[in-house]
Kinemage of the C-alpha trace (Angstrom):
@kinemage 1
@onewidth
@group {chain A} dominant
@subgroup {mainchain}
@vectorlist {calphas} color= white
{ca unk a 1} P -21.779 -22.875 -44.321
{ca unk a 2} L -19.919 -25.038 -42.056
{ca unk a 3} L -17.407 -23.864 -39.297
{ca unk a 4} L -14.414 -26.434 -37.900
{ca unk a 5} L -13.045 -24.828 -34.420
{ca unk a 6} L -10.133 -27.030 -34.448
{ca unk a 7} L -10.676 -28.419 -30.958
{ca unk a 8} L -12.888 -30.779 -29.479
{ca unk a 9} L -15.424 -29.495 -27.121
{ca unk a 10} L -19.363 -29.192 -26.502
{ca unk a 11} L -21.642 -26.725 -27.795
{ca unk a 12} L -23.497 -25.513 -24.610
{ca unk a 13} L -26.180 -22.550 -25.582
{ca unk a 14} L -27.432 -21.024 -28.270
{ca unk a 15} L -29.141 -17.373 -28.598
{ca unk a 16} L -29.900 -14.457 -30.411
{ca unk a 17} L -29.355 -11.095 -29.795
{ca unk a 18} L -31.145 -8.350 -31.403
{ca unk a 19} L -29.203 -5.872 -33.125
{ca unk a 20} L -31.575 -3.856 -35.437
{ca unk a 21} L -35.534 -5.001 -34.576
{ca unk a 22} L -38.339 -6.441 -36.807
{ca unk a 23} L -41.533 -4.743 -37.025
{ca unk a 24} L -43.241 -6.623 -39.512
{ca unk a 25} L -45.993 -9.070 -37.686
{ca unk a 26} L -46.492 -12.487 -38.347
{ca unk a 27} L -42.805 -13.645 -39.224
{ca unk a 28} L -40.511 -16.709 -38.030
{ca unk a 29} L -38.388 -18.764 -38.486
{ca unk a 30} L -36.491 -21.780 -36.413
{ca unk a 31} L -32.448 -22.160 -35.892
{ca unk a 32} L -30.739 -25.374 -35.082
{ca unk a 33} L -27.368 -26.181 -34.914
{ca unk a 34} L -25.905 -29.310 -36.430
{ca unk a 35} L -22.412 -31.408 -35.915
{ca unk a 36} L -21.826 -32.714 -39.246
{ca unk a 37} L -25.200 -33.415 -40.429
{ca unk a 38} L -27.140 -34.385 -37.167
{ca unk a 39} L -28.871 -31.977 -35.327
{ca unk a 40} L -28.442 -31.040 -32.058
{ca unk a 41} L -30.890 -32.432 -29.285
{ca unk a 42} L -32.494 -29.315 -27.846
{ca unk a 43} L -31.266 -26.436 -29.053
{ca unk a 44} L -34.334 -25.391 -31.309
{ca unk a 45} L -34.463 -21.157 -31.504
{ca unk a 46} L -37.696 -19.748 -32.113
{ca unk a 47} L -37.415 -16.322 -33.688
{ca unk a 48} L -40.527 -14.205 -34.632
{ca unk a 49} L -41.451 -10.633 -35.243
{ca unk a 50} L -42.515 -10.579 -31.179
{ca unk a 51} L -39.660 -11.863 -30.208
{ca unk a 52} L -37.235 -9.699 -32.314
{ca unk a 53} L -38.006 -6.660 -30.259
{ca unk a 54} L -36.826 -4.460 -28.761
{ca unk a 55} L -33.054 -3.802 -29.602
{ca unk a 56} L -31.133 -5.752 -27.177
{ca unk a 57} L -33.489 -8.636 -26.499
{ca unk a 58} L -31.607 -11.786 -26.273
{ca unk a 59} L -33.448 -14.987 -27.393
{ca unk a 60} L -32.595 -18.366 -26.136
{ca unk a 61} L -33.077 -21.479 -27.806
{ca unk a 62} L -34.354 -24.181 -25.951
{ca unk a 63} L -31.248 -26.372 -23.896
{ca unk a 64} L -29.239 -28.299 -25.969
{ca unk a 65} L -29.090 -31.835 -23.891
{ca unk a 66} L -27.578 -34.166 -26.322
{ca unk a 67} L -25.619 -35.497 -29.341
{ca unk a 68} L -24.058 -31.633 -28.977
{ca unk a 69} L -19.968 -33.244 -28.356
{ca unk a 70} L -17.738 -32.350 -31.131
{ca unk a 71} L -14.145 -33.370 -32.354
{ca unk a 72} L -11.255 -31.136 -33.533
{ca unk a 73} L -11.777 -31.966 -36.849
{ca unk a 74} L -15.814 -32.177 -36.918
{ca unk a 75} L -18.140 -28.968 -38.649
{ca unk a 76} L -20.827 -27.616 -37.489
{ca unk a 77} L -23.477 -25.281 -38.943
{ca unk a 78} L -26.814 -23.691 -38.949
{ca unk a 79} L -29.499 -24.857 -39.959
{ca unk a 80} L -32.888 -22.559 -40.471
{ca unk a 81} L -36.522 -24.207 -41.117
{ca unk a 82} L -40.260 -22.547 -41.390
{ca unk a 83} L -39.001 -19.914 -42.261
{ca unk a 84} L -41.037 -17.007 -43.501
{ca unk a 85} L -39.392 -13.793 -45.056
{ca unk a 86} L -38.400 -11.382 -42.792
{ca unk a 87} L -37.724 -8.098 -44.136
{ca unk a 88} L -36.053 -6.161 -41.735
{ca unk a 89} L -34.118 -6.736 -38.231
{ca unk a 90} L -30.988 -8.367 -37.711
{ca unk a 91} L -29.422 -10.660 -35.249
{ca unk a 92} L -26.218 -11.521 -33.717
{ca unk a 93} L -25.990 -15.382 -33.040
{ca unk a 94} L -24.332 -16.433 -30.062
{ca unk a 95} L -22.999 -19.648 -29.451
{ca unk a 96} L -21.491 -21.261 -26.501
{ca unk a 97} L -19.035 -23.817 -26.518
{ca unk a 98} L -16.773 -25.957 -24.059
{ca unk a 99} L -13.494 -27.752 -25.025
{ca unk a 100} L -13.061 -31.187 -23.812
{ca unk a 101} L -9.794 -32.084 -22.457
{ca unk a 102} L -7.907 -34.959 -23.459
């Protein structure tokens, strides 16, 4: 799924926060967020079954430092790699984003 704000702007920070935890051990999986097609540099969120405890924990992804400048008419998305299947827990995503002025 793609998203177009409308604007042009920055995304600044990305992070989870944990809305229902996971309790199974040994899961993950890796968030990035892309403009278009090209990912983000920086930006990488590690989420595991540690990590995803306890309700309220906020996970940051790493800081985005480049290629993260968008236009009002450019998407941008999610992307999710080594993944493994977590079964329970949920997440709200939080991005944060800058516009650029003209």
């Amino acid at each position: 799924t793609t998203y177009v704000p409308g604007f042009a702007g920055k995304l600044e920070k990305f992070s989870a926060a944990v809305s229902a935890p996971a309790t199974t051990a040994s899961k993950l999986s890796t968030l990035n967020l892309e403009i278009l097609t090209v990912d983000l540099t920086g930006g990488s969120l590690a989420l595991t079954s540690a990590n995803m405890t306890p309700l309220g924990a906020v996970v940051n992804a790493t800081a985005i430092t480049a290629l993260n400048s968008f236009t009002a008419t450019d998407s941008f998305s999610i992307e999710a790699a080594s993944t493994t299947a977590f079964i329970e827990g949920e997440i709200n995503l939080i991005i944060v984003g800058s516009v650029l002025s003209a």
